[in-house]
Structure formats: C-alpha cells, structure tokens
LUMSEZA-227277 format. One record per residue (C-alpha): residue in three letters; x, y, z. Coordinates in pm, whole numbers, padded with zeros to 5 digits, always signed. Example, Ala and Ser with C-alpha at 12.3 -4.5 7.8 and 13.67 -1.06 7.14 Angstrom:
% residues 2
ala+01230-00450+00780
ser+01367-00106+00714
//
This chain:
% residues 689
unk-01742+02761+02355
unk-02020+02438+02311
unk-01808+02157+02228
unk-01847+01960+01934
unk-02058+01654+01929
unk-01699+01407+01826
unk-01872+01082+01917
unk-02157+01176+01660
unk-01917+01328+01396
unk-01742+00973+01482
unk-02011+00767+01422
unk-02119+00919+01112
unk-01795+00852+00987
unk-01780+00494+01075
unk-02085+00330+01203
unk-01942+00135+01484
unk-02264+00028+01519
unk-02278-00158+01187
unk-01920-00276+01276
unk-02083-00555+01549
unk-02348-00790+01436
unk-02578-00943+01649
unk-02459-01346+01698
unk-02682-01495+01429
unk-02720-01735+01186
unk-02512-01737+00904
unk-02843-01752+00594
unk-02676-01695+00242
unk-02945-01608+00007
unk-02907-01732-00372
unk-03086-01533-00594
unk-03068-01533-00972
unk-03328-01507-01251
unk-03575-01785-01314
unk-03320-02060-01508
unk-02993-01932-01397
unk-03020-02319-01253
unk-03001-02181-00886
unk-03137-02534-00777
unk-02837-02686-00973
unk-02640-02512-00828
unk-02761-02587-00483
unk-02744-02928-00521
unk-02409-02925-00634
unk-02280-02752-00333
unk-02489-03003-00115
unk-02265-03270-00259
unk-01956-03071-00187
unk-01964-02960+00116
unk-02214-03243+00274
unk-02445-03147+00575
unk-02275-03132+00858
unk-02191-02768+00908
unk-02398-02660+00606
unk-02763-02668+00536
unk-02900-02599+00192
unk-03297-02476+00152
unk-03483-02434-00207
unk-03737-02158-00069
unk-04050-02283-00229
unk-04013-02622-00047
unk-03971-02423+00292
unk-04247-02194+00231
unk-04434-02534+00139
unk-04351-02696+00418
unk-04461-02423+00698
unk-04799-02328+00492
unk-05112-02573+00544
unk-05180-02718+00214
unk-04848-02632+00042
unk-04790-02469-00204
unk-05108-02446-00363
unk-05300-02312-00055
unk-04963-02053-00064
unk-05043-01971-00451
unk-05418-01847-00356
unk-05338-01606-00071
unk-05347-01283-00119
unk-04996-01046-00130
unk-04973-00987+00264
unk-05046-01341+00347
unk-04796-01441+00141
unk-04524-01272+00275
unk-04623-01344+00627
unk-04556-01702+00527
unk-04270-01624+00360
unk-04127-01490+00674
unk-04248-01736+00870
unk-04032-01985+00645
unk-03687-01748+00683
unk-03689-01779+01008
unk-03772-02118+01051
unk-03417-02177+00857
unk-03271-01871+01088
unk-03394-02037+01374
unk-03279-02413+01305
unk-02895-02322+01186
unk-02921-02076+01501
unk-02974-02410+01736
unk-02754-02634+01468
unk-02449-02428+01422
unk-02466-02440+01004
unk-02471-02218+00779
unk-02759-02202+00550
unk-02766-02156+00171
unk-03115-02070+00115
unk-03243-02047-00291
unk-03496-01803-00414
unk-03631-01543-00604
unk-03621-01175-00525
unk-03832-01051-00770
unk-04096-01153-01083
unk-04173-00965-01342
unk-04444-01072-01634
unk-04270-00877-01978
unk-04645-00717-02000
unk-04644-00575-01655
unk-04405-00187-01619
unk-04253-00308-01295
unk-04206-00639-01152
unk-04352-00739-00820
unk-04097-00796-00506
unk-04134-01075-00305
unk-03800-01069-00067
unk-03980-00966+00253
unk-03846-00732+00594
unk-03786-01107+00732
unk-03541-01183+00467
unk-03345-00853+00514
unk-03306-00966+00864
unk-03217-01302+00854
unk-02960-01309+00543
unk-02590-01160+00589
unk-02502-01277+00265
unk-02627-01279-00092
unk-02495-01406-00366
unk-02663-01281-00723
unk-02596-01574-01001
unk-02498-01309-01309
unk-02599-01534-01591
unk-02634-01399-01910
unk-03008-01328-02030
unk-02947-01538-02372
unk-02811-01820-02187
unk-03107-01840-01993
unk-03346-01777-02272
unk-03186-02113-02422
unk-03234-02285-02106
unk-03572-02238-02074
unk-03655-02300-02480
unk-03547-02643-02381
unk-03642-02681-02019
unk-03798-03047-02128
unk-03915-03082-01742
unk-04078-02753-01684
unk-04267-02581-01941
unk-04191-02217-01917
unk-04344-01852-02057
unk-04130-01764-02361
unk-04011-01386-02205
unk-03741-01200-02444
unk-03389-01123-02382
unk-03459-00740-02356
unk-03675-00825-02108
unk-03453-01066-01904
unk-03162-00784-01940
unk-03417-00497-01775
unk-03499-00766-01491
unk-03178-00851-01475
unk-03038-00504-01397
unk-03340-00411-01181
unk-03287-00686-00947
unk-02894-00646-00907
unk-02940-00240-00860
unk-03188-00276-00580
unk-02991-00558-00422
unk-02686-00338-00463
unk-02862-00060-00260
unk-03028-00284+00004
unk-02766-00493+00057
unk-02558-00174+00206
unk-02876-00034+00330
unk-02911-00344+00575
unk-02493-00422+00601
unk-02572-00715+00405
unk-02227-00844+00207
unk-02344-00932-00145
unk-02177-01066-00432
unk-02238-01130-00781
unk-02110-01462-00933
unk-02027-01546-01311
unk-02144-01858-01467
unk-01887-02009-01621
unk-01688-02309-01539
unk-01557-02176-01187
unk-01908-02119-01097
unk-01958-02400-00805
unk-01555-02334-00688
unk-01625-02008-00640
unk-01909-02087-00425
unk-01732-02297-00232
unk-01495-02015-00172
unk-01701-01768-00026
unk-01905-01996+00147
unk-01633-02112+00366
unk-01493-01791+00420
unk-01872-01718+00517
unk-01845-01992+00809
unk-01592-01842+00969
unk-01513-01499+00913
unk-01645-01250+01157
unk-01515-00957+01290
unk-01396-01135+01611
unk-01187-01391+01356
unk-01069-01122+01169
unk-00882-00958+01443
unk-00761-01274+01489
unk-00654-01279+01204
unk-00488-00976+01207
unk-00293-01002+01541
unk-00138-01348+01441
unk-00045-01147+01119
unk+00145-00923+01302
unk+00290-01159+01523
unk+00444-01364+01267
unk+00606-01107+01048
unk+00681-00826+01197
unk+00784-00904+01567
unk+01126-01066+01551
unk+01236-01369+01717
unk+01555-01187+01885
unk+01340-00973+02035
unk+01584-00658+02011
unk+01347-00423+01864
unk+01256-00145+02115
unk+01078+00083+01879
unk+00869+00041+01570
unk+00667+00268+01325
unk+00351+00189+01253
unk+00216+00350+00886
unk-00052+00390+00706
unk+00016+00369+00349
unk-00236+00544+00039
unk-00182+00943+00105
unk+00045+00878+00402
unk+00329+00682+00231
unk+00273+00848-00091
unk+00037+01116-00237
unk-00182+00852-00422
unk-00505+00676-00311
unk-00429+00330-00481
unk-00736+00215-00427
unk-00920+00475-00631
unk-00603+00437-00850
unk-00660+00054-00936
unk-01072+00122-01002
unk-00972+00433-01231
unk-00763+00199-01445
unk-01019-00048-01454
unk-01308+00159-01578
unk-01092+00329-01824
unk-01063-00054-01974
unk-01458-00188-01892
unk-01643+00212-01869
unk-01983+00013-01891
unk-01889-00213-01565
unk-01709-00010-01346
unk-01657+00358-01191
unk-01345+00532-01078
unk-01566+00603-00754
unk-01626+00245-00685
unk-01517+00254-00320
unk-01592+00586-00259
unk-01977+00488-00334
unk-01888+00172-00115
unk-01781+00398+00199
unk-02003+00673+00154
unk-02324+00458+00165
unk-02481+00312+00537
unk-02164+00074+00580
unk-01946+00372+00620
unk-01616+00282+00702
unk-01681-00065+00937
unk-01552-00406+00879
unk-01859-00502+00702
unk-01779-00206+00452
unk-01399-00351+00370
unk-01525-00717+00338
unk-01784-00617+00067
unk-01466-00386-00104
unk-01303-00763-00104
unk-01575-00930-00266
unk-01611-00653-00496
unk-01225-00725-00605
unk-01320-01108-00551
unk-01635-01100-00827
unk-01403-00821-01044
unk-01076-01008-01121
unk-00973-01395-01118
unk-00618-01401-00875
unk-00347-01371-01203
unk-00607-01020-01348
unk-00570-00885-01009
unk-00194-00898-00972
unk-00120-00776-01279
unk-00375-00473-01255
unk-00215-00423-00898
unk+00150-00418-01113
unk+00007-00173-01275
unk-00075+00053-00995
unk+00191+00007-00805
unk+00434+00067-01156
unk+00216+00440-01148
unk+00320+00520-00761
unk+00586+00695-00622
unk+00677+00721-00227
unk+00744+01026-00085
unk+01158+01053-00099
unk+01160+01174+00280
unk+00925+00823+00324
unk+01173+00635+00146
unk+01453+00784+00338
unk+01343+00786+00658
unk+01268+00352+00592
unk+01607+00278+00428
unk+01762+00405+00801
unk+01527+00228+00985
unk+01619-00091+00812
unk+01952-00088+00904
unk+01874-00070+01227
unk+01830-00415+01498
unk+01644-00234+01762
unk+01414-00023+01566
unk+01129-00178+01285
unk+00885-00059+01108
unk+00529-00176+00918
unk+00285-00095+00670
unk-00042-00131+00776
unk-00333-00045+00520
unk-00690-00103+00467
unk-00558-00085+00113
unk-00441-00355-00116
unk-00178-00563+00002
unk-00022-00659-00288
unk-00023-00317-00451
unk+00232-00221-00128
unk+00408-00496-00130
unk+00496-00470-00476
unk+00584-00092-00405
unk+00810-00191-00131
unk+00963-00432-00326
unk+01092-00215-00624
unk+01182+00076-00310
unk+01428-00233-00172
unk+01235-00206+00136
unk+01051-00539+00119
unk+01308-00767+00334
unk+01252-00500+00649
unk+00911-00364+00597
unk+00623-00574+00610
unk+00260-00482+00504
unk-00049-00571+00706
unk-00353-00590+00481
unk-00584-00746+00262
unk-00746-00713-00073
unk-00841-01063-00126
unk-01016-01367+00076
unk-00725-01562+00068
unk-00557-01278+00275
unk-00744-01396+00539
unk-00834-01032+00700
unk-00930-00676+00632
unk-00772-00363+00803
unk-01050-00114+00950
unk-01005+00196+01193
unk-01064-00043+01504
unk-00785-00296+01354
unk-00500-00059+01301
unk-00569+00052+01653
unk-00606-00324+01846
unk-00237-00385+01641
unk-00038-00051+01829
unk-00225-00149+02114
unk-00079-00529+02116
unk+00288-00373+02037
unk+00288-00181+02300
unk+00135-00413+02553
unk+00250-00752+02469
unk+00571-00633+02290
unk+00678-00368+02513
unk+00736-00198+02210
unk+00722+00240+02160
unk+00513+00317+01866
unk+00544+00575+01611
unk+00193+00584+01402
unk+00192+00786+01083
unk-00137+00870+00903
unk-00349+01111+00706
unk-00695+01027+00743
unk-01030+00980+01041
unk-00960+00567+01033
unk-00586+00644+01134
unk-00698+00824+01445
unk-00742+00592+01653
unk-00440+00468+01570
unk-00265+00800+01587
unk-00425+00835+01931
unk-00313+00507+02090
unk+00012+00538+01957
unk+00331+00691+02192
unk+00417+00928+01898
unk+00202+01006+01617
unk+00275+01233+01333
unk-00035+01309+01074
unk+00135+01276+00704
unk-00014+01631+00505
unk-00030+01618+00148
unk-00167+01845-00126
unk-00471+02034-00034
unk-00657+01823-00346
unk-00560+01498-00221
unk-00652+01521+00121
unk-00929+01378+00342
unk-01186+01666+00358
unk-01322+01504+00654
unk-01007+01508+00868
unk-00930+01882+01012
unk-01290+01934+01243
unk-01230+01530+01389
unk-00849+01586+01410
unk-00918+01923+01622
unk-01144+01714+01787
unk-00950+01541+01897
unk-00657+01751+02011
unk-00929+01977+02185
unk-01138+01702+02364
unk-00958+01385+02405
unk-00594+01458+02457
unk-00433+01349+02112
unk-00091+01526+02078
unk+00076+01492+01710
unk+00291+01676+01457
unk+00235+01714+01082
unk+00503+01608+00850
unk+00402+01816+00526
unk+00453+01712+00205
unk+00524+01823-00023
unk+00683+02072+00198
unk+00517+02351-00019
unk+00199+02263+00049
unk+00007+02416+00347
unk-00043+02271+00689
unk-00369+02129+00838
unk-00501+02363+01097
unk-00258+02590+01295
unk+00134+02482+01369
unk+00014+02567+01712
unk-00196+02323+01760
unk-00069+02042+01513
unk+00322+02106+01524
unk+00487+02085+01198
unk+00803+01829+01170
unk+01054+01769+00897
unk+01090+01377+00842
unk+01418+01414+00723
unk+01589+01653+01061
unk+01809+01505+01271
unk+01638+01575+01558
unk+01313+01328+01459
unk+01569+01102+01355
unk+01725+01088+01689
unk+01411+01027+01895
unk+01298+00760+01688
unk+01678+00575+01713
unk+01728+00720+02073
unk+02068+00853+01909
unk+02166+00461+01836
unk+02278+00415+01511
unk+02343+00022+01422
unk+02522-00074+01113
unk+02631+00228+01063
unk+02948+00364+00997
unk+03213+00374+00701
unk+03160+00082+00440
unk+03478+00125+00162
unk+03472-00015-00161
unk+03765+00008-00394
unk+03876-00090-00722
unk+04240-00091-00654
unk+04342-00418-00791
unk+04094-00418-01074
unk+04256-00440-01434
unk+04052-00134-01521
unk+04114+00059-01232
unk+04522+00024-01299
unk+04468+00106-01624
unk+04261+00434-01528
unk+04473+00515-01268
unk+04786+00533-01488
unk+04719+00869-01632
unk+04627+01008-01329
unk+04943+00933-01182
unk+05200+01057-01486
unk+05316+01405-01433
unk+05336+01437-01770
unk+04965+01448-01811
unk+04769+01781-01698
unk+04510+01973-01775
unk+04222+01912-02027
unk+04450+01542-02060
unk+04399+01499-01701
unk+04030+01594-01699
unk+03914+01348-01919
unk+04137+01092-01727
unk+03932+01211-01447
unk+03600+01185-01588
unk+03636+00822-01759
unk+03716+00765-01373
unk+03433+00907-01225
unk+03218+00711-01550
unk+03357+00453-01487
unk+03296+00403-01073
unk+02962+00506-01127
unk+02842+00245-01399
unk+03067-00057-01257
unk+03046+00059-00814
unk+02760+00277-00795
unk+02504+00031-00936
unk+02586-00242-00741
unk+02564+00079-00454
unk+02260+00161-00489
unk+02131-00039-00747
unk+01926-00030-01051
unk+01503+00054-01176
unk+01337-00044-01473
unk+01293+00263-01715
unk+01072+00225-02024
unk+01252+00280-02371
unk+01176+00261-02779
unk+01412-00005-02923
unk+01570+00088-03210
unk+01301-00099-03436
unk+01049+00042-03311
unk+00879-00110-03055
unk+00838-00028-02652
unk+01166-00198-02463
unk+01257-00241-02101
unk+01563-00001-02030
unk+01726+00034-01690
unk+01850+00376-01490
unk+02033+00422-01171
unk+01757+00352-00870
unk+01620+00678-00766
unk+01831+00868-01038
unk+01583+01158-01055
unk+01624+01195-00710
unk+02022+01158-00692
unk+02204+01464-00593
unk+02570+01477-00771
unk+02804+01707-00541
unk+03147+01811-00700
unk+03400+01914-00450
unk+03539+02226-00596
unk+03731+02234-00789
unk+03945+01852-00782
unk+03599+01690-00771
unk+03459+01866-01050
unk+03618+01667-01361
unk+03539+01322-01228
unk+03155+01466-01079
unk+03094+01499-01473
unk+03164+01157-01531
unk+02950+01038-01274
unk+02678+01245-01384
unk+02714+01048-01733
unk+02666+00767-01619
unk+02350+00903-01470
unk+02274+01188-01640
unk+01922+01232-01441
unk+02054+01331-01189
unk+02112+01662-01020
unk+02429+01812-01038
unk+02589+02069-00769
unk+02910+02273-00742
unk+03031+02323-00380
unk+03330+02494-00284
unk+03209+02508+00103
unk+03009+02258+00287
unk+02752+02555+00334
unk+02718+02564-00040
unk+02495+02271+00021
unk+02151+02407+00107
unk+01817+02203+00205
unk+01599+02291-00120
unk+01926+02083-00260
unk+01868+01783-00073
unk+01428+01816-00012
unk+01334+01531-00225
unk+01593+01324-00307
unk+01681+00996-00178
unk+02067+00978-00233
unk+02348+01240-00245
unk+02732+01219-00398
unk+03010+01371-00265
unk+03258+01367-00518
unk+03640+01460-00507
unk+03938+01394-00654
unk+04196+01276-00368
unk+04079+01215+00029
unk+04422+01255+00230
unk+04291+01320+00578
unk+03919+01296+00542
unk+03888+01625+00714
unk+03661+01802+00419
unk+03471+01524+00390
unk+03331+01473+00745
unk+03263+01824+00708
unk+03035+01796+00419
unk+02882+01441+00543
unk+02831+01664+00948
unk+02617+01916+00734
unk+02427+01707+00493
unk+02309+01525+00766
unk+02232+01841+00975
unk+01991+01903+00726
unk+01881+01581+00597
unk+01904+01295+00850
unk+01811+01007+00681
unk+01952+01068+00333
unk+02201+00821+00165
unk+02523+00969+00151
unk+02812+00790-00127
unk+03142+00907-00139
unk+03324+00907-00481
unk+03701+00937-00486
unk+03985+00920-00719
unk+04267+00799-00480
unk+04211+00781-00068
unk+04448+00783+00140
unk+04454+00396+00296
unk+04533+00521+00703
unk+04225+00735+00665
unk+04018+00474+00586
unk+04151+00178+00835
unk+04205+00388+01167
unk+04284+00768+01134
unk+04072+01100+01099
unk+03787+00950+00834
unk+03661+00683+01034
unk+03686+00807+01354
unk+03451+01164+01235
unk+03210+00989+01035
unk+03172+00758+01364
unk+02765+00869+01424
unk+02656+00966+01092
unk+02530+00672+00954
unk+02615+00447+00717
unk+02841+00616+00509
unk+02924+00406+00198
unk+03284+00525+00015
unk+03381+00425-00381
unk+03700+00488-00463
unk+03921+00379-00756
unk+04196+00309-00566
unk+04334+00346-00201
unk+04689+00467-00167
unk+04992+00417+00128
unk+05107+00761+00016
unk+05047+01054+00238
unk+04974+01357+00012
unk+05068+01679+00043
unk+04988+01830-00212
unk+05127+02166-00335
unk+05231+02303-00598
unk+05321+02098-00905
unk+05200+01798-00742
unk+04887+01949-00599
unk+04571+01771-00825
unk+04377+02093-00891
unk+04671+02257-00970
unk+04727+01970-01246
unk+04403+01955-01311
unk+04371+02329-01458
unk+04681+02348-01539
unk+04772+02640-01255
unk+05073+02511-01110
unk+05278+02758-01187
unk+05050+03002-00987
unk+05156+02778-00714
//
C-alpha cells in the first residue's frame, strides 16, 4: 500500500509556511478614501507616539522624494514607470526601518477611481504587497467625506457623489480583504469616530512587538503563572481543547451566528470559516487577523456581553463536567483549557460549571490577551509540562490543530461528537497518523450513541466516566476524598420534623408525608448549599421575563429511592427539584449505566442508615459504572458510630468524596423489626411482621 503524502495533507491544512515570516520591517499601510483625513491622522499618531521607535511616511512625499523632479516629473510618466517608482519608494521605507529598528506607518492610496470611469485604476504595486504586514483601512462614512471635501478650503477637490464613494468604498475594502489573506497580510478596518487615533495606538503597539516568537512567549509565561502551582505537588495534568472537545458546540461559529442574526448586512455566520479556509489556513497569522476581526467588530463591554451570550447557549458534556469536578479535588493531579477559541467565552463557561477556581483557560480572543493559541502553541505548552514540569500529560481533542498536541502528549484521547459536528478533515490525518508516525489514542464518544471515528481497532474507544480511566489518570490516589456528613440535628426545623417520625403513634400515609416534608425539606435548605444553585429563566407573574433559579445540574440529577424506606422522603426531594430524574431501586443492580450516562450528580436516598452496609453497596456500584459522578446521600436518621468510626466510613474509604445529608444523626443502634421496623411503619405492614 503507497502511503499517504501526511506532510502535504499537513501543510494544506495549516501552512506552516505562512506560520514564519521572514525578519522584516514592520510597514503598516494606511489606506482610506481620498478625505478620510489619513494625513490627520498620521500626524496625530506622530505626536503620540514620537519618533523614536516609530516612523511615519505620507506616500506622495516618499515617492517625491526618490523621483527626479518630484512629483510633477512622477505625474507625467506613464503607468509602468510609475509603479517602478512607487516601489522604489516602499522599499526605501522597508529598507530604512529594516537598519533603524521602527516601525513604519506609511499613508496612501490603494486605488482611484474618476465616477465617469467603470472601474477604478490600482495603484498599490507587487512592492507594496511585499513590504507591508499590516493594513489598516480608515472605514469612514462616504457622506462624511463628501462634507469634508465640500469644504476642503485648502485643497480644491472634484465634487464625486456618495453612491459613488460607497461603490469605491466597498471595492477597495473587498480586494484588500482578499489580498490581504492572499499575501498573509493582517488587515484591519478602523471606525472614525472619537476612538479613532486610540485605537491606532492600540494596534500599532501590539504591531511592534507581537510576532510569533513573542507570542509563544507569551503563551508559556501564561501557563507558567496559572496553571503550574507553587507547591509543586501536581504529578499529572490534562491538557483540553475546548469547542467540540469540551462540549458539542463550535463557539466561535456560535458567537458570529448571533452576531449576523443582529447586523445580516455586516457579518456572516461563516466568518472564520472563510478566515481559515482562505491562504492563511490555520497559522498564527490566521488567529491574529480572527483577533482583529473581533478587535474592529466589538468595543471590550459589546464583546463580553455577546460572549455571555454564547457561553449562556453552551452546555459541557456531563461526563466533561464530571470527570473535572474529580480532578479538582485532587492536589497532585490539574487540569487546563487550552483553546484557540475565545477566552472569555470558556471562562465564563467554567465559571457557571464551578470549575473556574481549578481549571484555567489558555487563550485569546482579544489584543489585550496578549497571545493566540495555534496547532504549534498547544503543542510547545505539553511539551514544556512535560519537560520543565516533569509533569504526565493527558491531551484531549477533536480536531487536525489538536494533533500535534495529541501526539506529544503521554496519553491522548480524541473527544468524538455527532457525525454533523465533526471536523470532516480529521479521520484520513488522524489515520495518518496512527499508520505513519506512531500516535496511539482512544476515542471518548459522545454522545455515546453516536458512531466512532474510524475502526475501535485502530482508535480504541474509552468511557470517560469508567473507573478504570479514572484510575490511570489519579494512579488510584484519591485526595480529599472520603465521607463529608452534614446534619441538621440541632436545627429548630429538623426537631420539629423529626418529631413525627419518631411517635409510634404515627404510621402510614401520616408517616409518609412526615417523610416527604423531610426529604423537601433537606433538599431545598442542604442540598443547595450541596451542590448549589443555576440561573433558570422565568415569566413573572406580570408579565415580563424574570431570573428564576433551579438546583445546579437539575436536569442531569439522578434521584435514587432505596426501596421501599427511601421511597416517601425520595418524593420530597424530587419536589424540591422536580427536574430531576427519579429511580426506584430495590437492589444496587437496579441501578444500570443508561441511568447514570449523562448526568452529573446522583441521590441515594433512604430512610434510616444503621450500619451503612447497603449503602457502600450502592455507592461500590455506581462508581463501578460511573467513576467520576457526584454521589449525595440523603437520610432520615443515621446511625452516629457509622458515621465517626464503624462500617460507613471505613467502606466508602476509596470511593471518592462521598458527601452525606441527613436530618439528624442518632446514638441509637436500630434494629429494626417488626413494629419498630420504618418500612413496616411506613406502609403500615407491621403486623405482617
């Protein structure tokens, strides 16, 4: 069998190539219709940032100064004259900030266009796509500039129309648009409006600096400040990816379909997928023009609400979520986000999961992030884990820039979604890479009804939520783990509840309800401060939209009832959160996996725990079949030995964190038969005793 040509399938994907400049000068063009004051402008930023380590050219001066007789002798040549000259005068500047250090801010004109002529005549010659790697496009509006010129006392100007202005207008941003990715050029348009010359100053200082030598840089200290702790008793660490690996969204296309549903005329819902399927591909040139097209989009307070807003329509994977709340419990094992995605969309995500404290996110979105995230990024980070950190590395990841990453890695597992959500470029450079260049990884699927990449033979499938994943990434050591009790014993309320519960006169349906307001009771006063609460959207009783609140991760809340003592106070919990699912078990077996595939938390709920032995039976099989699951149990009275140094502690010793709410703990050793035995009570069958 011919092998596959990977480094060309590679290349096409990514354009390493376009990834590494050559050293240059840094030459920002200005271009802008005739009277979008581009001169102004200029000279404006000359004040501001002085001439030390910038240079500032008006273009017609330049060309004036390099041509023999100025620019009048330059006005009679004929078109290919001209632009010799005019490349002659681009690199004279290229040349001189090459020598000087500075960057150079160069103002010009890409284009003129007489309103009689069909087309207008372009003047930005090969010499200028070579020397500029940035362009900024001053996006004034046409009647503005029709004023402008009407009363231009200084120059005396063609009267030209607005229609026509618009047409030239659009012409010259579309074909800088093209060439601009055509040549790996970043370009950006800028408003006019009162943070015109501040957001010049902006990007031109982020244009000093930032290559993609700095942004690695950049990247690593990142890493090394927030993620690495001081203690230095991590061992182990997972490394993820986060659109379509951390959830089945892309929130990138997520955030640009929102915004063209609100401005249709402005923007598409493919607005990075034109950015990365044009010349740039998927290099670091490509994800610094996706920041200055969120940069020229959205002032800072626009973007963080429209990133609320996407991360509001997002929801992790459960077995994700699941798989993070164990790992932050843990001291020697950590874990990061790191995404070529938006920053604050994740970190906003992580933040309503209750994951933010532990899990930090590497990436970018914005200039003031400092960095972007590429394919060669994610991959220097595992690399400096491993080698400066001593540190084994899980990578998770769904798509070609996560290879690398997935490759480097000491464990990687490729994250399979829904067949319509996937990378369709992914299965022939994944087998690839198995075949030719020695990756080994599973595939966690999900959901896990949706079919596997390739064959299991070759790409492994592997639940995220067995116990056997679990223990290789702790190396079987739990930390914080263990039984955490919380009781309502000397609560008002609780003695109050507790009273019926306790008088033999009271049985049956009595009793029940006794035992429900129990279980109601634990779950809206214990449970919430458990587990905690999410915002839920409701209609206020006038009329209008209202902020309500639910248990966190209700819908995906399992509600167990112990059969048959649990049952009565199980249907109080599951009023309080009546979202939940609800489950009658008589036998631990009764449990199975579709029960528990997809949820986050499960409650075991009984009426009495004397020696613990039926519950470490049911918490031993949950977590045989869903490791990393939050387990709560709910109890009407526990026995207090149990708790403090007897049978419950010691067998739940290994499971976890197993928390226990109970509404009171009692010195009394039950033994329960008979009239005194609690189901018996409870449906009224004592006398079958």
């Amino acid at each position: 069998m011919q092998e596959p040509d990977v480094d060309a399938q590679w290349k096409e994907c990514f354009n390493p190539e376009k990834s590494s400049p050559h050293k240059k000068a840094v030459v920002v063009g200005l271009y802008g219709l005739p009277g979008s004051e581009k001169t102004f402008l200029l000279n404006q930023l000359k004040q501001a940032l002085g001439e030390t380590h910038f240079a500032f050219y008006e273009g017609s001066e330049m060309i004036a100064a390099v041509v023999d007789g100025g620019l009048d002798s330059f006005q009679n040549m004929e078109e290919q004259e001209k632009k010799y000259w005019r490349g002659i005068a681009i690199k004279t500047i290229a040349n001189h900030c090459a020598e000087s250090g500075q960057l150079a801010v160069v103002a010009g004109h890409y284009m003129f266009w007489a309103e009689e002529q069909k087309t207008g005549v372009t003047v930005c010659t090969e010499s200028d796509e070579e020397v500029y790697t940035h362009i900024l496009y001053l996006d004034v509006n046409p009647e503005i500039i029709v004023n402008r010129r009407q009363s231009d006392s200084v120059r005396t100007r063609p009267t030209i129309s607005v229609d026509h202005l618009c047409k030239w207008q659009e012409e010259e941003k579309k074909q800088l648009h093209y060439l601009c990715r055509k040549k790996s050029i970043l370009f950006s348009l800028v408003p006019s409006n009162y943070q015109q010359l501040q957001k010049c100053l902006t990007l031109l200082h982020d244009f000093k600096h930032h290559t993609e030598e700095y942004n690695l840089s950049e990247a690593k200290n990142m890493l090394d400040r927030n993620v690495v702790t001081e203690d230095g008793l991590q061992d182990t660490i997972l490394v993820m990816d986060a659109d379509r690996t951390l959830c089945a969204e892309d929130t990138g296309r997520l955030f640009w379909k929102m915004v063209s549903e609100k401005h249709p005329l402005d923007y598409g819902a493919d607005t990075l997928k034109e950015l990365f399927s044009s010349d740039l591909g998927h290099s670091y040139t490509a994800f610094r023009q996706a920041v200055l097209l969120y940069e020229e989009a959205f002032n800072d307070q626009e973007f963080d609400a429209l990133c609320q807003n996407v991360a509001s329509a997002v929801s992790m994977y459960p077995e994700v979520v699941s798989l993070l709340q164990v790992v932050s419990e843990q001291k020697h094992v950590g874990a990061v986000v790191v995404t070529c995605g938006l920053r604050r969309v994740w970190d906003k995500i992580l933040e309503r999961e209750g994951l933010s404290k532990n899990v930090n996110v590497i990436g970018g979105g914005r200039i003031a992030d400092g960095f972007v995230v590429s394919a060669a990024v994610k991959e220097a980070l595992v690399t400096r884990l491993q080698k400066r950190y001593r540190m084994r590395v899980w990578a998770f990841g769904d798509s070609p820039i996560d290879l690398g990453m997935l490759k480097k890695a000491d464990q990687a597992i490729v994250v399979v979604g829904e067949e319509s959500k996937r990378s369709k470029t992914m299965d022939a450079l994944l087998a690839a890479e198995i075949d030719y260049n020695g990756l080994r990884a599973h595939q966690a699927v999900l959901p896990s009804s949706a079919s596997p990449r390739l064959d299991t033979d070759k790409l492994p499938k592997i639940n995220l939520i067995s116990p056997g994943l679990l223990q290789s990434i702790l190396r079987d050591r739990y930390t914080d783990g263990g039984l955490q009790a919380l009781c309502a014993t000397e609560r008002n309320a609780a003695k109050l509840l507790a009273t019926p519960m306790r008088n033999a006169a009271v049985a049956g349906a009595s009793l029940r309800n006794a035992h429900r307001r129990v279980g109601r009771y634990l779950g809206i006063e214990y449970l919430t401060d458990v587990l905690g609460l999410e915002e839920c959207p409701i209609q206020h009783v006038l009329g209008h939209p209202e902020r309500g609140f639910q248990l966190f991760h209700e819908r995906q809340t399992t509600i167990v009832a112990l059969m048959r003592g649990g049952e009565p106070m199980a249907s109080g919990v599951s009023d309080a959160f009546p979202l939940a699912m609800f489950l009658h078990a008589k036998d631990a077996g009764d449990i199975k996996l579709h029960h528990l595939e997809g949820q986050v938390t499960v409650m075991l709920v009984d009426s009495v725990i004397n020696t613990g032995e039926t519950i470490i039976r049911f918490v031993d099989h949950v977590r045989q079949l869903h490791a990393t699951i939050r387990i709560v149990v709910v109890a009407g009275v526990v026995q207090g030995e149990c708790v403090s140094e007897s049978t419950l502690k010691n067998g739940l010793e290994g499971l976890g964190k197993i928390r226990l709410v109970a509404l009171r703990l009692s010195s009394t050793k039950f033994k329960d038969s008979g009239r005194t035995d609690t189901g018996n009570r409870l449906f009224n069958t004592t006398h079958l005793a």
